[in-house]
N, C-alpha and C positions, 0 to 999 in steps of 0.2 A: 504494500500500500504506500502510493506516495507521501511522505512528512505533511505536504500542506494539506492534502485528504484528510490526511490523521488532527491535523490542526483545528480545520473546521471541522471534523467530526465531535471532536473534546471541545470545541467551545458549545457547539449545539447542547449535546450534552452536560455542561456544566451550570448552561441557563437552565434546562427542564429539571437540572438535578438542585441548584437553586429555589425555585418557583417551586417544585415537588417540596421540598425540605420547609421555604417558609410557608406552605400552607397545611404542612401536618403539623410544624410546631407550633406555629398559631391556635390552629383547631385544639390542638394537648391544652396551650395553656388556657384558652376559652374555658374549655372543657371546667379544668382542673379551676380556675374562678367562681364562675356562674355552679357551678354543682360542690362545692366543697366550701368553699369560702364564701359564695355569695354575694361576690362582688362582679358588675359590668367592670371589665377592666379597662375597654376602651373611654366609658365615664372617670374611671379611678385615673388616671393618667391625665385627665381632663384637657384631653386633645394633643394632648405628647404622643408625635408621630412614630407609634408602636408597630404598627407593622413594617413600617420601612426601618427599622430598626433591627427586626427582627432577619426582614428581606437582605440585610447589611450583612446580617453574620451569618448567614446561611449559604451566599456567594461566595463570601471568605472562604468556609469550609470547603464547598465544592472548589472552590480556583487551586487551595492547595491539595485539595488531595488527586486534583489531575493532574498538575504540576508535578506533583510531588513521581507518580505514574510515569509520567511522557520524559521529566527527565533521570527514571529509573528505565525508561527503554532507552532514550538518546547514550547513557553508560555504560550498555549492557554491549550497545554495537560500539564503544570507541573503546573499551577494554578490551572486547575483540581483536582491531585491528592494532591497539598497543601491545597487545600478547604477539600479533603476527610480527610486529616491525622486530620485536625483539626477538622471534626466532629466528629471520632473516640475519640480523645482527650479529648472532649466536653463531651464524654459518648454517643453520639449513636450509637450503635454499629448497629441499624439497614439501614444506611444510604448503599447506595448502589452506585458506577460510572457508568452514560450511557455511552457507549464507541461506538456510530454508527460512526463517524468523526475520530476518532483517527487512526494513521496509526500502521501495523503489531504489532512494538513491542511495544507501548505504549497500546493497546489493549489487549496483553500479561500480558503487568504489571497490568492494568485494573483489568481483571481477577483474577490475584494472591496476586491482592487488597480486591476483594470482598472476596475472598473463606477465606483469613485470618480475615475479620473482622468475617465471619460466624464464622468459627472456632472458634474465640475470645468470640465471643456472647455462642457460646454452651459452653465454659470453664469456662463463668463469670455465666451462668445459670447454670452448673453442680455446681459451687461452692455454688450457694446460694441455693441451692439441698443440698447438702452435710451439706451447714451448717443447713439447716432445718431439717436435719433428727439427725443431731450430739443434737443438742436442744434436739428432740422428744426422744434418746436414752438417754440422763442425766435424764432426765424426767421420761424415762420408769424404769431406775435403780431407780431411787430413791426411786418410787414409789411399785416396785417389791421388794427392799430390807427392803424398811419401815416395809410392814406389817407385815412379819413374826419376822423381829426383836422385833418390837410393841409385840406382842405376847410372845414369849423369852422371853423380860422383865418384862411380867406383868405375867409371869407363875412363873419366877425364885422367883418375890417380894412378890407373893401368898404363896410360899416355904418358904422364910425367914420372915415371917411372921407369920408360923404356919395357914394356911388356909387348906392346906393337912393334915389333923391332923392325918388321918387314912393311913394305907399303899395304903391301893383301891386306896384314892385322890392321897396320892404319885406318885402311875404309872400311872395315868390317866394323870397328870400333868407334868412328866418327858416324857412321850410316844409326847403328845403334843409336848413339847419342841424338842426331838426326829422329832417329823415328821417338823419341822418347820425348824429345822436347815436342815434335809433332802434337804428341798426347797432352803434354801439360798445356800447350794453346789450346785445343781442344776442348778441353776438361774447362779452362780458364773462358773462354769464348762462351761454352753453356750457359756455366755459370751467369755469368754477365748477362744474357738474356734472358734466363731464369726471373735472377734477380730484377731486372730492370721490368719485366712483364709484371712480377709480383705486386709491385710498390704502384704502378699505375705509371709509370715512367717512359715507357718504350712508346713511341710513338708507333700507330695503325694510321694505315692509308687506305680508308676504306671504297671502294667499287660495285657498283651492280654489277654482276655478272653469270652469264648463262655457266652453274655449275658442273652443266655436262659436255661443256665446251673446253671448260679450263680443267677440267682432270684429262680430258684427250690430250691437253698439250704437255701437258704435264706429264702423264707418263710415255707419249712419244719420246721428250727429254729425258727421263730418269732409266729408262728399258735398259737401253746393252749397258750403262751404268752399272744397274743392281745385275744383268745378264753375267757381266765379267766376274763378279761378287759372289755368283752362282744361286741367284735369285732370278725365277723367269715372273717379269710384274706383267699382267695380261688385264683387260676391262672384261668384265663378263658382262652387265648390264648397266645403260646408262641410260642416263634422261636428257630429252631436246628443249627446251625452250624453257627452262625454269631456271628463273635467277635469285639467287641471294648477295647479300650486301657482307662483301669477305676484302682483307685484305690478303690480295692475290701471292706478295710473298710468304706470309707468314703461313697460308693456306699450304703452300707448296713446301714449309718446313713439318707441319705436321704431315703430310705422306712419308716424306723422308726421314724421319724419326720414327715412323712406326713399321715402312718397309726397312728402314735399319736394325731393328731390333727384330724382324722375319729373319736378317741375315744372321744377327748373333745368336738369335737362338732358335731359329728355324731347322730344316734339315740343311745339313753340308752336302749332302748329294741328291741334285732332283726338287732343289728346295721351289715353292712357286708360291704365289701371293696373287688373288685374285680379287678384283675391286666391282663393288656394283653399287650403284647411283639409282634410288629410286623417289619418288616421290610422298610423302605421307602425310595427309592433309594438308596440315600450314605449314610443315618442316619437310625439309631433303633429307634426306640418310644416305649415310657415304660407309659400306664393311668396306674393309682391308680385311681379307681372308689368307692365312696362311696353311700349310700341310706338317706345320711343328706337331710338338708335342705337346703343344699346350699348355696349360698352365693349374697348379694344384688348386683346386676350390678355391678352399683357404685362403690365397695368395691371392685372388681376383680383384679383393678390393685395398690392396695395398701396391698394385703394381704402379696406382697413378702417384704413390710416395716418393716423394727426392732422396735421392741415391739408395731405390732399394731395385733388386735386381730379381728376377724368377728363380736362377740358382743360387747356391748356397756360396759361389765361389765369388770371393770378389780382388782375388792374385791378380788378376792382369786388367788393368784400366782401361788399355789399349781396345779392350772389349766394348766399350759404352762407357759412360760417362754415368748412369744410373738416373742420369736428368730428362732423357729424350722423354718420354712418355708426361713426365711432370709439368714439361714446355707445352706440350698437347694440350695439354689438361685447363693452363692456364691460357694459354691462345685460344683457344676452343670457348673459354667462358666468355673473352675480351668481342668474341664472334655473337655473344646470345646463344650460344648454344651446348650441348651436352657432348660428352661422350665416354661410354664405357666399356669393357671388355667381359669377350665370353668366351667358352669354350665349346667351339659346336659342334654339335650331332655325331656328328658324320669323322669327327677327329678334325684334327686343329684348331688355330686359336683366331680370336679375332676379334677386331676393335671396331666399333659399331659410330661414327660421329656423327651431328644431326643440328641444321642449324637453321634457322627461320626463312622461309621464302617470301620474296619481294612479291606481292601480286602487282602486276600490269607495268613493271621497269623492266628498263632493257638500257645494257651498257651505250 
């Protein structure tokens, strides 16, 4: 019931219950004059305005003792929401107010009690999310930057050393070092886009464009690429005349991040990756299908995690960087759109991406 309902409700009632009141105890005291005493007491008073007197105290009674009621309810709900703040306070954030009793707008505030402590609860969970994964990324640098440097130094100290005595060990040892610093830019270059996409920083250059136009050029380009790699990337089905609003190069690094990681952990012999482009309702859907091994349940929803990898081995950098999928993840949202990964049917694994279609634009 709303307060001011309840407001004019108790004043109605405190007139009738006034008016009720001075005219039973009028009639008593009548009563109790004329039949016992034997006196007119409206004569005895000799025009002493007695029933309005009467009508005085009787309003009195009635004012306080709904008063006294309405702000025994107004207490009842702000001891309520005093007990709530201070569980909140306390740290449970899971604590919740019944609100059956409570009138309109206290039920309201009720309400817009609970939905903020949820909301508080998913910001104090996002954070300790974030800082669990900030941990897992110092971790993964570390550990990604270690080993090829590890190597760097112990190639350069074999050089200054005289270990390479012959030209052969020379290149052998320089090449090494060569591919190893390769990696640390690599790793270092992620990184950097990782980070820059995360914060909001990276500049998108956004385009309408026919999405099944620009995966044909796209993987025209990247084919004997992944072919040499021992990835055969082939279209199985696509869509004509449907555009979304993508930035065309970043669009072109999520293929290549996720047909990268077909080649690391795909099959080494016969490996292939098949793409199909269809339409679904207001969103496009874009699989990248590979003939791997897939991927352990479990592990589904952590692949889009920074620096975590499907295998267990994380020896050699030179394999991934552990960020490609998590660049997906974060390009993909900067796009409006989703995407996540399965393991299908039929055997292999595959990444499902899906981003909002322009109706009636065209590049």
């Amino acid at each position: 019931m709303p307060i001011k309902l309840r407001i004019f409700i108790s004043n109605i009632l405190m007139v009738v219950l006034s008016v009720g009141l001075a005219f039973g105890l009028m009639t008593v005291i009548h009563f109790i004059f004329d039949t016992f005493i034997g006196i007119d007491i409206d004569e005895y008073h000799n025009g002493t305005p007695f029933n309005y007197i009467v009508i005085l105290i009787c309003v009195l009674i009635a004012n306080f003792l709904f008063t006294r009621l309405f702000v025994k309810h107004i207490k009842a709900a702000l001891n309520v929401l005093t007990d709530a703040v201070r569980e909140i306070k306390g740290g449970n954030l899971n604590y919740i107010i019944e609100h059956t009793e409570f009138d309109t707008e206290f039920s309201a505030v009720c309400d817009d009690f609970n939905e903020m402590a949820a909301r508080l609860r998913e910001m104090v969970e996002q954070r300790q999310a974030d800082e669990k994964k900030r941990k897992e990324l110092i971790a993964g640098i570390s550990h990604d930057l270690r080993t090829p440097l590890a190597t760097i130094k112990a190639y350069i100290e074999g050089i200054k050393k005289g270990v390479a005595a012959n030209p052969e060990m020379q290149k052998k040892y320089i090449d090494t070092i060569q591919g190893n610093t390769e990696d640390l830019e690599y790793i270092i270059n992620q990184l950097f886009l990782f980070s820059k996409i995360d914060i909001g920083e990276f500049p998108f250059k956004f385009d309408i464009v026919d999405i099944g136009s620009e995966l044909d050029k796209i993987v025209a380009v990247l084919a004997d690429e992944y072919r040499a790699k021992g990835l055969e990337v082939s279209i199985k089905e696509n869509t004509q005349n449907v555009f979304a609003s993508i930035d065309i190069v970043q669009f072109k690094t999520i293929i290549q991040n996720v047909l990268g990681n077909s080649v690391k952990y795909g099959k080494k012999d016969g490996g292939c990756s098949e793409i199909s482009c269809r339409e679904q309702g207001n969103s496009v859907s874009i699989t990248i299908k590979d003939n791997g091994a897939g991927v352990p349940e479990k592990m589904l929803g952590r692949i889009f995690d920074v620096f975590y990898r499907g295998d267990a081995s994380r020896s050699n950098p030179g394999n991934g960087s552990g960020l490609g999928l998590a660049i997906c993840l974060k390009i993909v949202e900067r796009l409006n759109g989703t995407i996540r990964a399965e393991n299908a049917t039929e055997g292999g694994f595959s990444i499902i991406i899906t981003v909002p279609i322009q109706r009636g634009e065209s590049k």
